[in-house]
C-alpha positions as CSV (number, residue, x, y, z in Angstrom):
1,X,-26.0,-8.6,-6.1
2,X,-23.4,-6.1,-4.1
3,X,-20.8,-5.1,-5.5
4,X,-18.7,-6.1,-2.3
5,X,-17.7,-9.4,-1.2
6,X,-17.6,-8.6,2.3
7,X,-18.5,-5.6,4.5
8,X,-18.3,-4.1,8.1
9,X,-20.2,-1.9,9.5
10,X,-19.4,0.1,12.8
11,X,-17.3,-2.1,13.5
12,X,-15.7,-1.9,17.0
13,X,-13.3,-3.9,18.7
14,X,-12.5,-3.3,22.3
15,X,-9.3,-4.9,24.4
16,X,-9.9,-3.8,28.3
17,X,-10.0,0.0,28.0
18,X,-8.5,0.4,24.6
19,X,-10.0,0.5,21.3
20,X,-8.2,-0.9,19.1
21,X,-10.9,-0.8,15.8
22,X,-13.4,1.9,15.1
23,X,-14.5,1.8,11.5
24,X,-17.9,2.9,10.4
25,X,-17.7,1.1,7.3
26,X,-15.3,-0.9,5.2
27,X,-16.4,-2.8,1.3
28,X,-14.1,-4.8,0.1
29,X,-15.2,-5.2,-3.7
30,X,-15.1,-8.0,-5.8
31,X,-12.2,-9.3,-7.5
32,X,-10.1,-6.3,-6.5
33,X,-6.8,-6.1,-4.2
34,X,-7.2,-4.2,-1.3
35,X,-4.3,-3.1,0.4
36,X,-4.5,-2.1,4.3
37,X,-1.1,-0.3,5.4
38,X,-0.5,1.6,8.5
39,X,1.9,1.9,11.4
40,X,3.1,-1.1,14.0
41,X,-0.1,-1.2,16.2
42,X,-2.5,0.8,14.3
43,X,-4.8,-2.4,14.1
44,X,-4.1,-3.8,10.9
45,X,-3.9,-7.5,12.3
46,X,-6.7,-7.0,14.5
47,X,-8.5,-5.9,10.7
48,X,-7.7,-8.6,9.0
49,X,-8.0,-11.4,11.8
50,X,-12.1,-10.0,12.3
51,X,-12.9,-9.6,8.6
52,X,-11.2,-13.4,8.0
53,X,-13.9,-14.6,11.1
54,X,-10.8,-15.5,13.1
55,X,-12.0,-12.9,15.7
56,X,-14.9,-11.7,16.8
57,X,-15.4,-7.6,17.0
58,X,-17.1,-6.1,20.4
59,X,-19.6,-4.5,18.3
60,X,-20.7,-3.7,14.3
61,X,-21.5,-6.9,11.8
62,X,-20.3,-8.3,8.9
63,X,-21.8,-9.1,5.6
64,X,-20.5,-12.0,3.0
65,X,-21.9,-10.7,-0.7
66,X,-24.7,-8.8,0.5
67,X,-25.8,-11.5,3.4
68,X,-25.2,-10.0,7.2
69,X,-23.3,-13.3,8.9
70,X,-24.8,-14.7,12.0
71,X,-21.7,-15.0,14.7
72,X,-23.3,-18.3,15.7
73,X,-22.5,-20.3,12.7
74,X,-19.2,-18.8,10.4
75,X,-17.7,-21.7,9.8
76,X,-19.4,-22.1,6.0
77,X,-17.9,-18.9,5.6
78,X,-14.7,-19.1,7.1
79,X,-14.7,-22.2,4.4
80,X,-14.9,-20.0,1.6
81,X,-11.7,-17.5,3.3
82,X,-7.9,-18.5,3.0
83,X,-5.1,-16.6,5.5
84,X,-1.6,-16.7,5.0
85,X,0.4,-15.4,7.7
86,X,3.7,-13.6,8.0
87,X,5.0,-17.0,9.7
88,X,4.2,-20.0,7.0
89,X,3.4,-22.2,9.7
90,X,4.0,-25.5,7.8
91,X,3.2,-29.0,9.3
92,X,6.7,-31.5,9.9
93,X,5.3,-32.9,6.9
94,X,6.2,-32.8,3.3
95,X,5.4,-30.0,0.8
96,X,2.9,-31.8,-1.3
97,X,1.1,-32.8,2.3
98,X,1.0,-29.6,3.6
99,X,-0.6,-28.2,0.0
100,X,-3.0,-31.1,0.7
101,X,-4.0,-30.4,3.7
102,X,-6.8,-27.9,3.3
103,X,-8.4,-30.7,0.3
104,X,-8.0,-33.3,2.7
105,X,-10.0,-31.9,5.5
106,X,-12.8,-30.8,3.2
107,X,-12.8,-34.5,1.9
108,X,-12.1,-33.7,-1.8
109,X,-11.7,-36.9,-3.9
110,X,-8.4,-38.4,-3.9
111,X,-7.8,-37.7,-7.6
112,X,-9.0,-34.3,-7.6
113,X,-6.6,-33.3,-4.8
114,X,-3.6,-34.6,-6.6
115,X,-4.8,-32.6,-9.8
116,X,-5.1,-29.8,-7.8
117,X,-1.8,-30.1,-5.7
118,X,0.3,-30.4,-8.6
119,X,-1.4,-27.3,-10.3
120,X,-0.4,-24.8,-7.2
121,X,2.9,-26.3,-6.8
122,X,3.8,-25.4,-10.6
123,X,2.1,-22.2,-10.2
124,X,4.4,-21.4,-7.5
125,X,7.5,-22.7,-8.7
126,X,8.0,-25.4,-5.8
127,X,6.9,-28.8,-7.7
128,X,11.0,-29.7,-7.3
129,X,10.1,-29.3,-3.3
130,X,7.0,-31.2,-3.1
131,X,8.4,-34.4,-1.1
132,X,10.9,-31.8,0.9
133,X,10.0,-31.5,4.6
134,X,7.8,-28.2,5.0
135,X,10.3,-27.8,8.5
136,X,13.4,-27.7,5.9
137,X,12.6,-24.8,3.5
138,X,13.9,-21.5,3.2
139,X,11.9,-18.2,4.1
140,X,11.0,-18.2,0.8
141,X,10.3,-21.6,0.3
142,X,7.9,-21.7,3.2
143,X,6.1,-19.0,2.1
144,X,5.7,-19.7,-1.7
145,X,4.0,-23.6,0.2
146,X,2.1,-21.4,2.1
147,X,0.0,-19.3,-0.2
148,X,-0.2,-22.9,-2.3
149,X,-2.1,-24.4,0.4
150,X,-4.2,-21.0,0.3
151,X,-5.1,-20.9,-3.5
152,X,-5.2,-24.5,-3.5
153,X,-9.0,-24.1,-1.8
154,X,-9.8,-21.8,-4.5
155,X,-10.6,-19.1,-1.5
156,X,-13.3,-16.2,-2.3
157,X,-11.4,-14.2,-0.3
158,X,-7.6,-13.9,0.3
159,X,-6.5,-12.5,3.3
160,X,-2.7,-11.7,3.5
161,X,-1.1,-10.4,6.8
162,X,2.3,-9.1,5.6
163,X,3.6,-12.4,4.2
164,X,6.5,-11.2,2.8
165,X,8.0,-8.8,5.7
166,X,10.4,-11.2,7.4
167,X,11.9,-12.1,3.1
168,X,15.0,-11.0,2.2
169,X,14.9,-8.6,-0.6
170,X,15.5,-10.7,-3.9
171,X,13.5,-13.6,-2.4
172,X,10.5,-10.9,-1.7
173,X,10.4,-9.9,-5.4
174,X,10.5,-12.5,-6.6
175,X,7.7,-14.1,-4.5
176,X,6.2,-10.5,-5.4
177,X,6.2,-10.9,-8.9
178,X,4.4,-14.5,-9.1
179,X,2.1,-13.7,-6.4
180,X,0.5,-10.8,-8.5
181,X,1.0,-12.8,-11.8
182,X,-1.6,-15.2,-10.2
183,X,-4.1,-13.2,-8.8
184,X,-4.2,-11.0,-12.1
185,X,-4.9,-14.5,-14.0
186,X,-7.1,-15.9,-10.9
187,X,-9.0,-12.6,-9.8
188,X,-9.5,-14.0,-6.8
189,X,-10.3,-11.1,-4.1
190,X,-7.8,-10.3,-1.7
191,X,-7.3,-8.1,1.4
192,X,-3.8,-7.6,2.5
193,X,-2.3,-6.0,5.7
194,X,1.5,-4.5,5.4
195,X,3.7,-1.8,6.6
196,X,5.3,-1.3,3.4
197,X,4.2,1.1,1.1
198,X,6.0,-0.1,-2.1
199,X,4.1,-3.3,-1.5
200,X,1.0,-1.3,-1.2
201,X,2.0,0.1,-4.6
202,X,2.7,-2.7,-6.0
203,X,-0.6,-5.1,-5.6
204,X,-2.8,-2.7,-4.2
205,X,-6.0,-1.7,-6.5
206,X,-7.0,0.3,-3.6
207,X,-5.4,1.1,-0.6
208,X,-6.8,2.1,2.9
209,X,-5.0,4.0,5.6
210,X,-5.2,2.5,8.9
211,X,-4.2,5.0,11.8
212,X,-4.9,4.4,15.5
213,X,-7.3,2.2,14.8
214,X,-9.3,4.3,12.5
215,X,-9.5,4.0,8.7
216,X,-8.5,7.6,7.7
217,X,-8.5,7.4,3.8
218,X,-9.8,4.6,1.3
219,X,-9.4,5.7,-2.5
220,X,-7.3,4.2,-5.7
221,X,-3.9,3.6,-4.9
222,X,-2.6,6.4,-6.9
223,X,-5.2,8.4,-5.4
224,X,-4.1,7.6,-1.9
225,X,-0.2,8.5,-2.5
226,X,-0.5,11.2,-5.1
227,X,-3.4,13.1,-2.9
228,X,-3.3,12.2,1.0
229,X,-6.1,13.6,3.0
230,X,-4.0,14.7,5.8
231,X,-0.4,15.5,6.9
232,X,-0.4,12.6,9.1
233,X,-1.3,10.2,5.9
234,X,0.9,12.3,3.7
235,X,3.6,11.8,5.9
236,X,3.0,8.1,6.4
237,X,3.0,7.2,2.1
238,X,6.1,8.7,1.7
239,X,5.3,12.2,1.0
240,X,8.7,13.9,1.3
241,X,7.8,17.4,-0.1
242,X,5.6,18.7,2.6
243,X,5.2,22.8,2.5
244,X,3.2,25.4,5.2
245,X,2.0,28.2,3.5
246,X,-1.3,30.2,3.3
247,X,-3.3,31.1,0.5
248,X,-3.1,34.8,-0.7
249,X,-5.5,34.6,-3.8
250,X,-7.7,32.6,-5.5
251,X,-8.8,32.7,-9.8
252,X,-10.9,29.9,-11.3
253,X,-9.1,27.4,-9.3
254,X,-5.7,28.4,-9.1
255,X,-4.4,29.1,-6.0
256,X,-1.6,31.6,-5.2
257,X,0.2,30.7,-1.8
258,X,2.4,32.6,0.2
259,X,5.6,30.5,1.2
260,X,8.0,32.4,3.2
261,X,9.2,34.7,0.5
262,X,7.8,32.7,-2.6
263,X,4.8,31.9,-3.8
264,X,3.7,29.1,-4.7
265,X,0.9,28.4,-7.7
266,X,-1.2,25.3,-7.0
267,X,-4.8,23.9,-8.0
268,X,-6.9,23.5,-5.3
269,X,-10.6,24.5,-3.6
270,X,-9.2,26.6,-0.5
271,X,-10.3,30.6,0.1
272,X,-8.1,33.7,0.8
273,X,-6.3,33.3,4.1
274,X,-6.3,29.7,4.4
275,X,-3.5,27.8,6.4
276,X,-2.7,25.2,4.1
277,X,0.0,22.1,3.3
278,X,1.4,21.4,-0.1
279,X,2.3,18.0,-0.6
280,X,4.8,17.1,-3.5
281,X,6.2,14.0,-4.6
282,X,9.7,14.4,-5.5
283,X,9.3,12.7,-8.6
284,X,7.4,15.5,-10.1
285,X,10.6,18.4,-9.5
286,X,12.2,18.8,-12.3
287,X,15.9,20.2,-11.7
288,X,17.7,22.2,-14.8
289,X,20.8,24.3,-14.9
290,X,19.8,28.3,-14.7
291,X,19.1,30.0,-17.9
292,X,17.1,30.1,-21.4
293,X,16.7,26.4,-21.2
294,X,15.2,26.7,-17.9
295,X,11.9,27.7,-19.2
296,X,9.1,24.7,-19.3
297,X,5.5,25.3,-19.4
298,X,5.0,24.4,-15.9
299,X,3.8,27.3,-13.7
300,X,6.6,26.9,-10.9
301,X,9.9,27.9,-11.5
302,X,12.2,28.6,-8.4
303,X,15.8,29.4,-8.5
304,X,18.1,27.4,-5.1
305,X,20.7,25.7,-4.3
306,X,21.7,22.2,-3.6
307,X,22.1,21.7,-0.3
308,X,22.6,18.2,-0.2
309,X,22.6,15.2,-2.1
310,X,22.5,11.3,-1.8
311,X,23.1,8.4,-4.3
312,X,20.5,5.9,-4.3
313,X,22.6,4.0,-7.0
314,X,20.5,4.8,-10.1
315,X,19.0,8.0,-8.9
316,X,20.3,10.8,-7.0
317,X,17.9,12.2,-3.9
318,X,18.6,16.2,-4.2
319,X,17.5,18.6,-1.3
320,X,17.4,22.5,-3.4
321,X,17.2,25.5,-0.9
322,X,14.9,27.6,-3.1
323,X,12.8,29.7,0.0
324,X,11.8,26.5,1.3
325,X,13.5,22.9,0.9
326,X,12.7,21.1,-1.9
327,X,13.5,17.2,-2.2
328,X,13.7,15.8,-6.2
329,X,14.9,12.9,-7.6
330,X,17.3,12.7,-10.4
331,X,19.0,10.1,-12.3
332,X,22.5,9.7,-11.8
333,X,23.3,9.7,-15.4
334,X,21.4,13.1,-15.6
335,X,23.3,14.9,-12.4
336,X,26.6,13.7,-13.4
337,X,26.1,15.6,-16.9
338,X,24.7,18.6,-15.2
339,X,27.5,18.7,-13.6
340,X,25.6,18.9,-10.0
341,X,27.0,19.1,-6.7
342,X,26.4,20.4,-3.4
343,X,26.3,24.7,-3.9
344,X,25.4,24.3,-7.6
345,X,22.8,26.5,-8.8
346,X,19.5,25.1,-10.0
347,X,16.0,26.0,-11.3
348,X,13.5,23.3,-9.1
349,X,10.3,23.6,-11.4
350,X,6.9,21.6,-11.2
351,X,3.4,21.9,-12.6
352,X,0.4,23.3,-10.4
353,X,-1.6,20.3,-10.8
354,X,1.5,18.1,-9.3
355,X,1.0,20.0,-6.0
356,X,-1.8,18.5,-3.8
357,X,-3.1,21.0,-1.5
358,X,-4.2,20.0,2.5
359,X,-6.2,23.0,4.3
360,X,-4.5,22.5,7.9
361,X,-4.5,24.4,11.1
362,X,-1.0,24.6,11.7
Protein backbone atom coordinates (compact mmCIF):
# COMPACT_ATOMS: atom_id res chain seq x y z
CA UNK A 1 0.00 0.00 0.00
CA UNK A 2 1.21 3.94 -0.63
CA UNK A 3 2.32 5.48 1.79
CA UNK A 4 -0.03 8.56 0.79
CA UNK A 5 -3.64 8.85 1.36
CA UNK A 6 -4.23 11.08 -1.43
CA UNK A 7 -2.18 12.38 -4.38
CA UNK A 8 -2.22 14.95 -7.39
CA UNK A 9 -0.55 14.85 -10.13
CA UNK A 10 0.00 17.79 -12.62
CA UNK A 11 -2.53 19.12 -11.35
CA UNK A 12 -3.88 22.33 -13.07
CA UNK A 13 -6.69 24.47 -12.42
CA UNK A 14 -7.63 27.20 -14.92
CA UNK A 15 -10.21 30.25 -14.22
CA UNK A 16 -10.65 32.18 -17.79
CA UNK A 17 -6.98 33.18 -18.55
CA UNK A 18 -5.55 32.71 -15.12
CA UNK A 19 -4.01 29.88 -13.59
CA UNK A 20 -4.69 29.64 -10.43
CA UNK A 21 -3.02 25.86 -9.58
CA UNK A 22 0.05 24.38 -11.26
CA UNK A 23 1.46 21.64 -9.12
CA UNK A 24 3.27 18.67 -10.52
CA UNK A 25 2.77 16.66 -7.67
CA UNK A 26 1.44 16.81 -4.15
CA UNK A 27 1.38 13.34 -1.34
CA UNK A 28 -0.23 13.85 1.46
CA UNK A 29 0.87 10.92 3.78
CA UNK A 30 -0.86 8.97 6.11
CA UNK A 31 -1.74 9.97 9.42
CA UNK A 32 0.43 13.15 9.20
CA UNK A 33 -0.65 17.03 9.42
CA UNK A 34 -0.04 18.83 6.50
CA UNK A 35 -0.01 22.30 6.69
CA UNK A 36 -0.51 24.52 3.30
CA UNK A 37 0.35 28.34 4.10
CA UNK A 38 0.77 31.00 1.63
CA UNK A 39 -0.33 34.55 0.75
CA UNK A 40 -4.16 35.92 0.23
CA UNK A 41 -4.73 34.49 -3.35
CA UNK A 42 -1.92 32.27 -3.80
CA UNK A 43 -4.47 29.31 -4.21
CA UNK A 44 -4.64 27.72 -1.12
CA UNK A 45 -8.57 27.50 -1.11
CA UNK A 46 -8.65 26.54 -4.54
CA UNK A 47 -6.03 23.50 -3.03
CA UNK A 48 -7.91 22.36 -0.64
CA UNK A 49 -11.54 22.65 -2.23
CA UNK A 50 -9.92 20.14 -5.40
CA UNK A 51 -8.10 17.73 -3.11
CA UNK A 52 -11.58 17.54 -0.79
CA UNK A 53 -13.52 16.65 -4.43
CA UNK A 54 -15.42 19.86 -3.91
CA UNK A 55 -13.91 21.12 -7.20
CA UNK A 56 -12.92 19.71 -10.13
CA UNK A 57 -9.22 20.76 -11.58
CA UNK A 58 -8.89 21.64 -15.57
CA UNK A 59 -6.35 19.09 -15.81
CA UNK A 60 -4.00 16.34 -13.66
CA UNK A 61 -5.80 13.41 -11.45
CA UNK A 62 -6.17 12.40 -8.09
CA UNK A 63 -5.45 9.28 -6.32
CA UNK A 64 -7.27 7.98 -2.82
CA UNK A 65 -4.53 5.36 -1.22
CA UNK A 66 -2.84 4.35 -4.24
CA UNK A 67 -6.36 4.21 -6.42
CA UNK A 68 -6.54 7.15 -9.37
CA UNK A 69 -10.42 8.44 -8.69
CA UNK A 70 -12.65 8.44 -11.69
CA UNK A 71 -14.37 12.25 -11.79
CA UNK A 72 -17.59 10.45 -12.66
CA UNK A 73 -18.39 8.85 -9.44
CA UNK A 74 -16.45 10.71 -6.09
CA UNK A 75 -19.09 10.72 -4.00
CA UNK A 76 -17.75 7.25 -2.03
CA UNK A 77 -14.90 9.18 -1.59
CA UNK A 78 -16.02 12.53 -0.77
CA UNK A 79 -17.79 10.08 1.99
CA UNK A 80 -14.70 9.20 3.46
CA UNK A 81 -13.47 13.42 3.58
CA UNK A 82 -14.69 15.88 6.27
CA UNK A 83 -14.22 20.06 5.59
CA UNK A 84 -14.49 22.55 8.08
CA UNK A 85 -14.57 26.01 6.89
CA UNK A 86 -13.42 29.29 8.19
CA UNK A 87 -17.34 30.11 8.53
CA UNK A 88 -18.96 27.10 10.81
CA UNK A 89 -21.95 27.21 8.84
CA UNK A 90 -24.26 25.63 11.40
CA UNK A 91 -28.02 24.66 10.66
CA UNK A 92 -30.88 27.01 12.88
CA UNK A 93 -30.88 23.81 14.72
CA UNK A 94 -29.54 22.70 17.96
CA UNK A 95 -25.88 21.66 18.69
CA UNK A 96 -26.49 18.08 19.25
CA UNK A 97 -28.61 18.20 15.66
CA UNK A 98 -26.15 19.81 13.85
CA UNK A 99 -23.27 17.13 15.31
CA UNK A 100 -25.88 14.61 13.98
CA UNK A 101 -26.30 15.60 10.93
CA UNK A 102 -23.57 13.95 8.98
CA UNK A 103 -24.76 10.30 10.96
CA UNK A 104 -28.15 10.99 10.02
CA UNK A 105 -27.68 11.34 6.37
CA UNK A 106 -25.44 8.28 6.18
CA UNK A 107 -28.38 6.39 8.08
CA UNK A 108 -26.32 5.31 11.14
CA UNK A 109 -28.49 3.52 13.76
CA UNK A 110 -30.25 5.67 16.05
CA UNK A 111 -28.24 4.46 19.08
CA UNK A 112 -25.00 4.50 17.54
CA UNK A 113 -25.41 8.16 16.60
CA UNK A 114 -26.27 9.23 20.04
CA UNK A 115 -23.08 7.26 21.34
CA UNK A 116 -21.26 8.92 18.90
CA UNK A 117 -22.67 12.59 19.43
CA UNK A 118 -22.05 12.61 22.95
CA UNK A 119 -18.38 11.37 22.47
CA UNK A 120 -17.45 14.53 20.07
CA UNK A 121 -19.32 16.89 22.15
CA UNK A 122 -17.15 15.95 25.33
CA UNK A 123 -14.17 15.82 23.21
CA UNK A 124 -14.72 19.30 22.39
CA UNK A 125 -15.81 20.69 25.44
CA UNK A 126 -19.43 21.78 24.17
CA UNK A 127 -21.74 18.82 25.74
CA UNK A 128 -23.20 22.02 28.15
CA UNK A 129 -24.19 23.48 24.49
CA UNK A 130 -25.72 20.55 22.92
CA UNK A 131 -29.58 21.64 23.01
CA UNK A 132 -28.27 25.49 22.33
CA UNK A 133 -29.26 26.80 18.95
CA UNK A 134 -26.12 26.38 16.45
CA UNK A 135 -27.37 30.35 15.22
CA UNK A 136 -26.66 31.42 19.08
CA UNK A 137 -23.05 30.44 19.64
CA UNK A 138 -20.04 32.33 19.90
CA UNK A 139 -17.12 32.35 17.20
CA UNK A 140 -15.74 29.85 19.19
CA UNK A 141 -18.54 27.97 20.00
CA UNK A 142 -19.52 27.54 16.35
CA UNK A 143 -16.37 26.37 15.48
CA UNK A 144 -15.57 23.86 18.28
CA UNK A 145 -19.67 22.30 16.73
CA UNK A 146 -18.17 22.47 13.62
CA UNK A 147 -15.09 20.27 13.59
CA UNK A 148 -17.53 17.91 16.01
CA UNK A 149 -19.76 17.28 13.14
CA UNK A 150 -16.40 16.67 11.13
CA UNK A 151 -14.72 14.01 13.46
CA UNK A 152 -17.96 12.80 14.27
CA UNK A 153 -17.84 10.79 10.68
CA UNK A 154 -14.57 9.48 11.64
CA UNK A 155 -13.19 11.27 8.19
CA UNK A 156 -9.93 9.61 6.57
CA UNK A 157 -9.03 12.79 5.67
CA UNK A 158 -9.44 16.18 7.39
CA UNK A 159 -9.41 19.08 5.41
CA UNK A 160 -9.26 22.47 7.36
CA UNK A 161 -9.51 25.91 5.50
CA UNK A 162 -8.24 28.35 8.12
CA UNK A 163 -10.86 27.60 10.69
CA UNK A 164 -9.52 29.60 13.26
CA UNK A 165 -8.67 33.06 11.39
CA UNK A 166 -11.76 35.10 12.09
CA UNK A 167 -11.15 33.75 16.49
CA UNK A 168 -10.16 36.04 18.72
CA UNK A 169 -6.83 35.28 20.27
CA UNK A 170 -7.53 33.35 23.66
CA UNK A 171 -10.55 31.68 22.03
CA UNK A 172 -7.99 30.47 19.06
CA UNK A 173 -5.66 28.78 21.56
CA UNK A 174 -7.63 27.43 23.22
CA UNK A 175 -9.52 25.80 20.24
CA UNK A 176 -5.79 25.24 19.15
CA UNK A 177 -4.80 23.39 21.93
CA UNK A 178 -7.84 20.68 21.91
CA UNK A 179 -7.78 20.47 18.28
CA UNK A 180 -4.24 19.03 18.15
CA UNK A 181 -4.79 17.07 21.46
CA UNK A 182 -7.32 15.08 19.35
CA UNK A 183 -5.72 14.54 16.26
CA UNK A 184 -2.41 13.36 18.17
CA UNK A 185 -4.83 10.78 20.07
CA UNK A 186 -7.01 10.11 16.72
CA UNK A 187 -4.25 10.23 13.98
CA UNK A 188 -6.64 11.02 11.66
CA UNK A 189 -4.95 12.65 8.40
CA UNK A 190 -5.36 16.18 7.85
CA UNK A 191 -4.59 18.85 5.30
CA UNK A 192 -4.90 22.40 6.48
CA UNK A 193 -4.89 25.72 4.51
CA UNK A 194 -3.87 29.04 6.67
CA UNK A 195 -2.13 32.28 6.36
CA UNK A 196 -0.58 32.04 9.73
CA UNK A 197 2.60 30.81 10.19
CA UNK A 198 2.51 30.16 14.00
CA UNK A 199 -0.42 27.94 13.16
CA UNK A 200 1.66 26.25 10.66
CA UNK A 201 4.15 25.68 13.45
CA UNK A 202 2.01 24.64 15.65
CA UNK A 203 0.01 21.53 13.94
CA UNK A 204 1.94 21.23 10.92
CA UNK A 205 4.17 17.84 10.56
CA UNK A 206 5.00 19.18 7.26
CA UNK A 207 4.41 22.28 5.72
CA UNK A 208 4.16 23.33 1.98
CA UNK A 209 4.63 26.70 0.55
CA UNK A 210 2.07 27.81 -1.70
CA UNK A 211 3.09 30.88 -4.00
CA UNK A 212 1.22 32.12 -7.07
CA UNK A 213 -0.26 29.10 -7.40
CA UNK A 214 2.77 27.07 -7.38
CA UNK A 215 3.94 24.78 -4.55
CA UNK A 216 7.52 26.20 -4.05
CA UNK A 217 8.87 24.08 -1.04
CA UNK A 218 7.38 20.93 0.81
CA UNK A 219 9.76 19.50 3.69
CA UNK A 220 9.42 19.11 7.74
CA UNK A 221 8.20 22.01 9.33
CA UNK A 222 11.32 22.90 10.91
CA UNK A 223 12.90 22.26 7.73
CA UNK A 224 10.69 24.66 5.96
CA UNK A 225 11.30 27.73 8.47
CA UNK A 226 14.84 27.03 9.62
CA UNK A 227 16.01 26.47 5.76
CA UNK A 228 13.71 28.23 3.11
CA UNK A 229 14.60 27.54 -0.44
CA UNK A 230 14.19 31.02 -1.64
CA UNK A 231 14.15 34.76 -0.49
CA UNK A 232 10.63 34.92 -1.48
CA UNK A 233 9.73 31.77 1.01
CA UNK A 234 12.30 33.09 3.50
CA UNK A 235 10.65 36.16 3.64
CA UNK A 236 7.13 34.78 3.68
CA UNK A 237 8.04 32.22 7.23
CA UNK A 238 9.16 35.01 8.99
CA UNK A 239 12.71 35.06 8.21
CA UNK A 240 13.75 38.49 9.68
CA UNK A 241 17.59 38.19 9.29
CA UNK A 242 18.05 38.20 5.58
CA UNK A 243 21.89 39.22 4.43
CA UNK A 244 23.45 39.78 0.57
CA UNK A 245 26.83 38.85 0.48
CA UNK A 246 29.14 36.78 -1.88
CA UNK A 247 31.20 33.98 -1.14
CA UNK A 248 35.03 34.70 -0.97
CA UNK A 249 36.32 31.11 0.03
CA UNK A 250 35.45 27.82 0.43
CA UNK A 251 37.26 24.78 3.01
CA UNK A 252 35.53 21.44 3.60
CA UNK A 253 32.28 23.14 3.80
CA UNK A 254 32.71 26.26 5.36
CA UNK A 255 31.97 29.12 3.66
CA UNK A 256 33.63 32.53 4.14
CA UNK A 257 31.31 35.48 2.80
CA UNK A 258 32.03 38.78 2.15
CA UNK A 259 29.39 41.21 3.76
CA UNK A 260 30.04 44.80 3.25
CA UNK A 261 33.11 45.07 5.52
CA UNK A 262 32.61 41.75 7.47
CA UNK A 263 32.65 38.43 6.81
CA UNK A 264 30.56 36.17 7.55
CA UNK A 265 31.38 32.18 8.31
CA UNK A 266 28.57 29.96 7.29
CA UNK A 267 28.11 26.08 6.20
CA UNK A 268 26.92 25.75 2.93
CA UNK A 269 27.56 23.96 -0.72
CA UNK A 270 28.19 27.36 -2.83
CA UNK A 271 31.73 28.12 -4.88
CA UNK A 272 34.02 31.18 -4.88
CA UNK A 273 32.25 34.17 -6.22
CA UNK A 274 28.81 33.24 -5.56
CA UNK A 275 26.00 35.90 -5.00
CA UNK A 276 24.38 34.54 -2.11
CA UNK A 277 21.56 35.18 0.89
CA UNK A 278 22.06 34.30 4.48
CA UNK A 279 19.00 33.76 6.22
CA UNK A 280 18.99 33.87 10.14
CA UNK A 281 16.38 33.46 12.66
CA UNK A 282 16.68 35.91 15.33
CA UNK A 283 16.35 33.41 17.83
CA UNK A 284 19.69 32.06 17.17
CA UNK A 285 21.76 35.80 17.90
CA UNK A 286 23.04 35.76 20.90
CA UNK A 287 23.73 39.42 22.29
CA UNK A 288 26.55 39.82 25.30
CA UNK A 289 28.08 42.92 26.73
CA UNK A 290 31.81 43.49 24.94
CA UNK A 291 34.70 41.84 26.63
CA UNK A 292 36.35 38.43 28.05
CA UNK A 293 32.88 37.08 28.59
CA UNK A 294 32.14 37.70 25.05
CA UNK A 295 33.89 34.70 23.83
CA UNK A 296 31.50 31.48 22.93
CA UNK A 297 32.48 28.78 20.76
CA UNK A 298 30.37 29.88 17.99
CA UNK A 299 32.40 30.99 14.89
CA UNK A 300 30.61 34.64 14.50
CA UNK A 301 31.40 37.26 16.71
CA UNK A 302 30.52 40.81 15.53
CA UNK A 303 30.92 43.88 17.58
CA UNK A 304 27.51 46.82 16.88
CA UNK A 305 25.35 48.80 18.25
CA UNK A 306 21.80 48.90 19.14
CA UNK A 307 19.96 50.69 16.95
CA UNK A 308 16.72 50.03 18.06
CA UNK A 309 14.64 48.17 20.20
CA UNK A 310 11.01 47.01 20.83
CA UNK A 311 9.18 45.19 23.83
CA UNK A 312 7.21 42.40 22.95
CA UNK A 313 6.28 41.99 26.70
CA UNK A 314 8.41 39.02 27.59
CA UNK A 315 11.01 39.49 25.02
CA UNK A 316 12.79 42.35 23.67
CA UNK A 317 13.17 42.53 19.55
CA UNK A 318 16.88 44.15 19.20
CA UNK A 319 18.06 45.57 15.73
CA UNK A 320 22.40 45.67 16.36
CA UNK A 321 24.23 47.72 13.54
CA UNK A 322 27.29 45.43 13.34
CA UNK A 323 28.28 46.08 9.22
CA UNK A 324 24.98 44.90 8.39
CA UNK A 325 21.63 44.93 10.62
CA UNK A 326 21.17 42.28 12.72
CA UNK A 327 17.56 41.51 14.37
CA UNK A 328 17.86 39.15 17.90
CA UNK A 329 15.55 38.42 20.40
CA UNK A 330 16.20 38.82 24.00
CA UNK A 331 14.32 38.35 27.03
CA UNK A 332 13.34 41.32 28.90
CA UNK A 333 14.59 40.05 32.12
CA UNK A 334 18.01 39.51 30.33
CA UNK A 335 18.23 43.25 28.62
CA UNK A 336 17.12 44.95 31.65
CA UNK A 337 20.33 43.30 33.52
CA UNK A 338 22.56 44.07 30.66
CA UNK A 339 21.70 47.07 31.09
CA UNK A 340 20.75 47.54 27.14
CA UNK A 341 19.46 50.51 25.41
CA UNK A 342 19.53 52.12 22.28
CA UNK A 343 23.60 53.13 21.50
CA UNK A 344 24.79 50.36 23.91
CA UNK A 345 27.59 48.39 22.65
CA UNK A 346 27.17 44.71 22.04
CA UNK A 347 28.81 41.48 20.66
CA UNK A 348 25.81 39.78 18.15
CA UNK A 349 27.31 36.16 17.89
CA UNK A 350 25.81 33.00 16.19
CA UNK A 351 27.05 29.53 15.10
CA UNK A 352 27.85 28.77 11.26
CA UNK A 353 25.41 26.07 11.16
CA UNK A 354 22.54 28.61 12.38
CA UNK A 355 23.10 30.49 9.08
CA UNK A 356 21.17 28.95 6.07
CA UNK A 357 22.71 29.89 2.95
CA UNK A 358 20.36 30.80 -0.51
CA UNK A 359 22.68 31.15 -3.83
CA UNK A 360 20.68 34.20 -5.47
CA UNK A 361 21.18 36.41 -8.33
CA UNK A 362 20.70 39.59 -6.74
Amino acid sequence: MTDFVLEAHDLLVEKGDKVLLDIAHLGVLRSEVLVVIGPNGAGKSTLLSVLGLLEKPTGGWLAFNGERLDSADLLPYRRRMAVVFQEPLLLDTTVRENVSLGLKLRHFPHDRIEEKVRLWLDKFNISHLAGRSGRTLSGGEAQRTSLARAMVLDPEVLFLDEPFSSLDQPTKESLLSDLKRILLDKRTTVVMVTQDREEARFFGDRVGVLLGGKLRQLDRTDVVFRSPASEDIAGFVGVENLIHGIVRSVEQGLLKIVVGDVVVEAVGSQGPGKKVLLTLRPEDIMLSKPGPSAGTSMRNHFRGIISEISDRGALWRITVDCGFPALAFITRQSGIEMGLSPGTDVVASFKATSVHVIESGG
